[in-house]
Structures are given as C-alpha cells and as structure tokens.
C-alpha positions in Angstrom: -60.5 -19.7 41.8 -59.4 -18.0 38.4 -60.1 -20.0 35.7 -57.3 -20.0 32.9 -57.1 -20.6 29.5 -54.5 -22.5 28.1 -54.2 -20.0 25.0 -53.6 -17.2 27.5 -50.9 -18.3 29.5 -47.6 -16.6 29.4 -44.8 -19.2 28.3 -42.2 -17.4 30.6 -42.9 -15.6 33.7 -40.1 -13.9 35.1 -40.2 -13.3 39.3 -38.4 -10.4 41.6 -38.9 -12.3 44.8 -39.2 -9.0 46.9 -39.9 -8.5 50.3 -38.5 -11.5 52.5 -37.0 -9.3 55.1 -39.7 -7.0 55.5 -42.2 -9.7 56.0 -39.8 -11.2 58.6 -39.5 -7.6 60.3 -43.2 -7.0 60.2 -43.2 -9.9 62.3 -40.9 -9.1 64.9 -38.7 -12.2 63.3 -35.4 -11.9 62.2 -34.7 -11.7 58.2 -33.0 -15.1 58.1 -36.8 -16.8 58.4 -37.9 -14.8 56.2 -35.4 -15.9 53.2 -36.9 -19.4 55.3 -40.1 -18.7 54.6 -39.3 -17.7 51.0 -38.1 -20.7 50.4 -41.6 -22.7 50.3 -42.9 -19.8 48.2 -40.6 -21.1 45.7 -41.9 -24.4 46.0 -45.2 -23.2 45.4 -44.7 -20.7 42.8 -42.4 -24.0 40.3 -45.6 -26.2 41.7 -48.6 -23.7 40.2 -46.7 -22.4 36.9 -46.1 -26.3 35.7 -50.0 -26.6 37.0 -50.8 -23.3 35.3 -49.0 -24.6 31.7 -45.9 -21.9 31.9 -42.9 -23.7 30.4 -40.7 -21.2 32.0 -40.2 -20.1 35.2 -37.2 -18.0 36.0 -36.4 -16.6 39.6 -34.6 -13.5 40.8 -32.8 -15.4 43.4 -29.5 -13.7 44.1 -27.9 -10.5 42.5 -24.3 -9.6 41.8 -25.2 -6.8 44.4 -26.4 -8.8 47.0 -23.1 -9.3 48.1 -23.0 -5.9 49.5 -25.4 -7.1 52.5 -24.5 -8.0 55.4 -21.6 -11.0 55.8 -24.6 -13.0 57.9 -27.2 -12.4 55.6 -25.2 -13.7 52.8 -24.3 -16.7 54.5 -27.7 -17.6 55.4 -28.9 -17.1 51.8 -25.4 -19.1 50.4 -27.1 -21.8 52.8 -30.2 -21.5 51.7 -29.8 -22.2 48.8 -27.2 -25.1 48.9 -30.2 -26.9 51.1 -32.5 -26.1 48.7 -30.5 -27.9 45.8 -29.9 -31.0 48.0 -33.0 -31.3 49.4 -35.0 -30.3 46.5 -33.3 -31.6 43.8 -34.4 -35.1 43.7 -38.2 -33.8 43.8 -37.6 -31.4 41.2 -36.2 -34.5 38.9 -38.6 -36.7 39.6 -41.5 -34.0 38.7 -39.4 -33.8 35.3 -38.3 -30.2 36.0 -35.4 -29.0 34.2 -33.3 -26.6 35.7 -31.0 -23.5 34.0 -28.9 -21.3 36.1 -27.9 -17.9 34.8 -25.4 -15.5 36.0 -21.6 -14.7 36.5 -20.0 -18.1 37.5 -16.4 -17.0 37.6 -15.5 -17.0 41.2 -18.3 -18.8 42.7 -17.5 -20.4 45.9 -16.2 -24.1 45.5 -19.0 -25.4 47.6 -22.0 -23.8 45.2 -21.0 -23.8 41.8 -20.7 -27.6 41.7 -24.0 -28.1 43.0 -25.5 -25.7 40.2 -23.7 -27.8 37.9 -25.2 -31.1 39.2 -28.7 -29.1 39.4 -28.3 -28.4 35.4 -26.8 -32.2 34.5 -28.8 -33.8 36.7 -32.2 -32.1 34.9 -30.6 -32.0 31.6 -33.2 -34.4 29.9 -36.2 -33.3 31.9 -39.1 -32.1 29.5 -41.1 -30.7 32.0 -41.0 -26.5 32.9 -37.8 -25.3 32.9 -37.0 -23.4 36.1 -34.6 -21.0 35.5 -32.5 -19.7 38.9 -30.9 -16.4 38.6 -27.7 -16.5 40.5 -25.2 -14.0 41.1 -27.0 -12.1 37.8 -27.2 -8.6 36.8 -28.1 -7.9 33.6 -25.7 -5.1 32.7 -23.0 -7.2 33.8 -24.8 -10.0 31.4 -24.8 -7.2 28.8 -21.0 -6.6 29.5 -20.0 -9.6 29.7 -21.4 -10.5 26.3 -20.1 -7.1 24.8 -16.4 -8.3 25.6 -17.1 -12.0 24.4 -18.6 -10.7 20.8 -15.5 -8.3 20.8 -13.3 -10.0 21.0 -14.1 -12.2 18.4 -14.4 -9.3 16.2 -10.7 -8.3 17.1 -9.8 -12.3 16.2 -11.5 -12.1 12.6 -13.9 -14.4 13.8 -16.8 -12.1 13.3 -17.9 -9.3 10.9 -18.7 -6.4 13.0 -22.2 -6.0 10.3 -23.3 -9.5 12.2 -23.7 -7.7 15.5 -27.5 -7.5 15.1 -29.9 -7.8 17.9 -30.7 -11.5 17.8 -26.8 -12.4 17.3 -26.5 -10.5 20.9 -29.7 -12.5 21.8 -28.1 -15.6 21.1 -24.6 -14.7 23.3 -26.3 -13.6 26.6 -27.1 -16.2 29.3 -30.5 -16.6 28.2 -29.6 -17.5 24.8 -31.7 -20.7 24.1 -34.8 -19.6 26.6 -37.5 -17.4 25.4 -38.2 -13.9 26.5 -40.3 -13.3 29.4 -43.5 -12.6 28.5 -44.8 -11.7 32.2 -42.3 -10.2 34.9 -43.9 -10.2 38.1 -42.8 -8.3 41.3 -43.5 -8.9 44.7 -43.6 -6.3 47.8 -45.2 -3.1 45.8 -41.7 -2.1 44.4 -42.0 -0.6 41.0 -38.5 -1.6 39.2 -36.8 -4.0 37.1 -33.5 -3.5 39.9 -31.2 -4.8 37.1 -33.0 -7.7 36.1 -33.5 -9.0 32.7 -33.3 -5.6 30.7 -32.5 -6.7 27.5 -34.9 -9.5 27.8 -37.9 -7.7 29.3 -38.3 -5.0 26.6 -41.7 -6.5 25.5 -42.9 -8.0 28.7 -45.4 -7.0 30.4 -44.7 -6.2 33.8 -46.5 -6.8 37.0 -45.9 -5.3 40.4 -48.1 -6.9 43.4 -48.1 -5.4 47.0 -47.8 -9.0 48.3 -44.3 -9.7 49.9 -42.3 -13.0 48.6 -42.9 -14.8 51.4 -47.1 -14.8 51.0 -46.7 -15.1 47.5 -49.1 -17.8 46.8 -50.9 -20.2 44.1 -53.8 -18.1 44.7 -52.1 -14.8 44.2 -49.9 -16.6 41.1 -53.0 -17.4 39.8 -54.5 -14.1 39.8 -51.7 -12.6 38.2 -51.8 -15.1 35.6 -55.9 -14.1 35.1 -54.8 -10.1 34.9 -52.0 -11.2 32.7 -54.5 -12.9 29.8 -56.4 -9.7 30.0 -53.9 -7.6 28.8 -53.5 -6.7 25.2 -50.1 -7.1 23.5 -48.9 -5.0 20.6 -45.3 -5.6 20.6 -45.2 -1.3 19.8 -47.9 -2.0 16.9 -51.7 -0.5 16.9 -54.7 -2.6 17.8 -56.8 -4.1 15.6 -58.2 -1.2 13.4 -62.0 -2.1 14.6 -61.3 -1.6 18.3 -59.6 1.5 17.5 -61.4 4.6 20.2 -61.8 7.7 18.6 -58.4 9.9 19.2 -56.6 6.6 19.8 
C-alpha cells in the first residue's frame, strides 16, 4: 500500500470518469451497467480522497454534450444519478460531506434540479471534503457564460472594464469560492481535458491512467496520489538553483 504524506497531498483532485461503456462492452454487457458499475467507483473514489486528506473532490459527471448520446443512454444516466442523490445523500451527510454542483442550470429537468438543490442545502454546513459534481458543465460554456454576466455589468456602469483581471473572472465562474485543481486525473488512457475545467486546470498537473472508471479503485486512487507527491511544481518558475542539471 502507498504510504502518503499529509504535506503531499493535493487539496483538489479533479476526475474525467472515462471509460464506463467500454468496460461494459469489453464485457459483453450493455453500457447502462457500466454507468452501474461507475456508480460504486464514485463511492469509493469520495470514501479514499476524505481518507487520503483531499478537501476537494470534484467529478466530471455529465457534460453539456452528453446530451448528444443516445435518448436511452441519457435517461439511464438522468436515473442514475437522481438514485444516487436519494440513496446516497443521507450517507454523504452523515459522513459530513458537503456537496457543490457546477454547471448550466437553466433548463434542467424539473425532476433534477430540485434534488441538486436539496444535495447543496442539505450539505451546506458539512465541514468535511467538499465533493463537487459536475453537471451539465462545459467549461467554455462556463467561460461564456461568465463573459456575458461581467458584460453586462460593464454596459450597466456597474463595473470598470480595468477590473476585468484574471482573479475578478476567477471569482464569477462556477468555481468561484473552490480552489483550483491541483491534480486532474483521467481514466481509460484518453489524453484530453474534453472541455473540462480549462481555465481552472492551467497549473494542474494532469494525470491520465489506462484504468477505465468503472475499476477505478482506492488502490489505483492511491497510487495516483503517491505519483502525484513525486512531482515537482513550478507554477512556470525554475527549480531551486542547486538542483539545476547542467543545460537545464
């Protein structure tokens, strides 16, 4: 087992949970129990970071372009994850989770956006790791969305355009009050960020593991966390002038 130091343990780690379908097709197993079987890795993954000492935990769970799939596929997920809420919910609370949901809410079906609501109110006090659920997020559409909000209070007076800086964008996107992800990790050997946290993730160091979602477990979280601590962060600065190699 990979022993881990509190010191080097990534505050947020940031998940693309990749892979659900092909793990079900490499079974002969339709994709629904795969997105099934995802559902426990979930479970494990919120149980090992709070283990582990991440304060943050945010998942990839559905995209603003997942609606493209198929009608059936979209329904099981929508299903999924309302049974997730109300089964899960209670446990979640009692372990002191709290729980943040980012992403487009406008239109959300009147059966799930109440139940995100509750999930966030509900958890609102909790101290614990704060699991953040992407829903129906893309980041450029974050980006876009927050580019028309800051505008228009520019066109209302409210706001000098030389106050558009950086962190005053920060502080307007979904995120606004969680910390950048130190780690991003994705599953199923895909190498991309697929829309995910760009403005967020452009200091994180990113991890890509061949493992689909589905066998993503406390053992593999673990081991990511150990390769993780090894890394060096510079944040686009030098290392320390003594470790410097020749030609460096």
């Amino acid at each position: 087992m990979n022993q881990l130091s509190p010191s080097t343990v990534p505050a947020h780690v940031a998940i693309i949970m990749d892979g659900n379908g092909r793990w079900a097709n490499a079974r002969g197993l339709p994709r629904a129990m795969g997105h099934r079987k995802g559902v426990e890795a979930v479970r494990e993954a919120v149980k090992t970071a709070a283990e582990c000492g991440v304060s943050y935990l945010t998942l990839f769970a559905f995209s603003s372009e997942n609606w493209n799939r198929p009608e059936s596929e979209v329904s099981d997920l929508m299903g999924l994850l309302k049974t997730f809420i109300r089964r899960d919910l209670a446990v979640l609370h009692k372990q002191n989770v709290r729980i943040r949901v980012i992403g487009d809410r406008a239109n959300l079906a009147s059966d799930i956006l109440p139940l995100l609501l509750e999930a966030e109110e509900t958890t609102r006090g909790n101290s614990g790791i704060t699991l953040v659920i992407a829903f129906n997020y893309g980041s450029r559409d974050e980006i876009a969305r927050t580019v028309r909000k800051l505008a228009e209070e520019v066109a209302a007076g409210r706001l000098d355009p030389s106050q558009l800086t950086s962190e005053r964008i920060s502080a307007s996107l979904d995120t606004a009050d969680i910390p950048d992800p130190d780690l991003v990790i994705r599953t199923s050997g895909e190498e991309r960020l697929s829309n995910f946290l760009l403005w967020q993730a452009a200091y994180a160091e990113l991890m890509f593991v061949p493992e689909y979602w589905p066998d993503f477990t406390r053992d593999t979280f673990r081991t990511a966390l150990a390769r993780y601590a090894a890394r060096e962060r510079r944040f686009g600065g030098l290392q320390p002038a003594a470790t410097l190699a020749v030609g460096s």
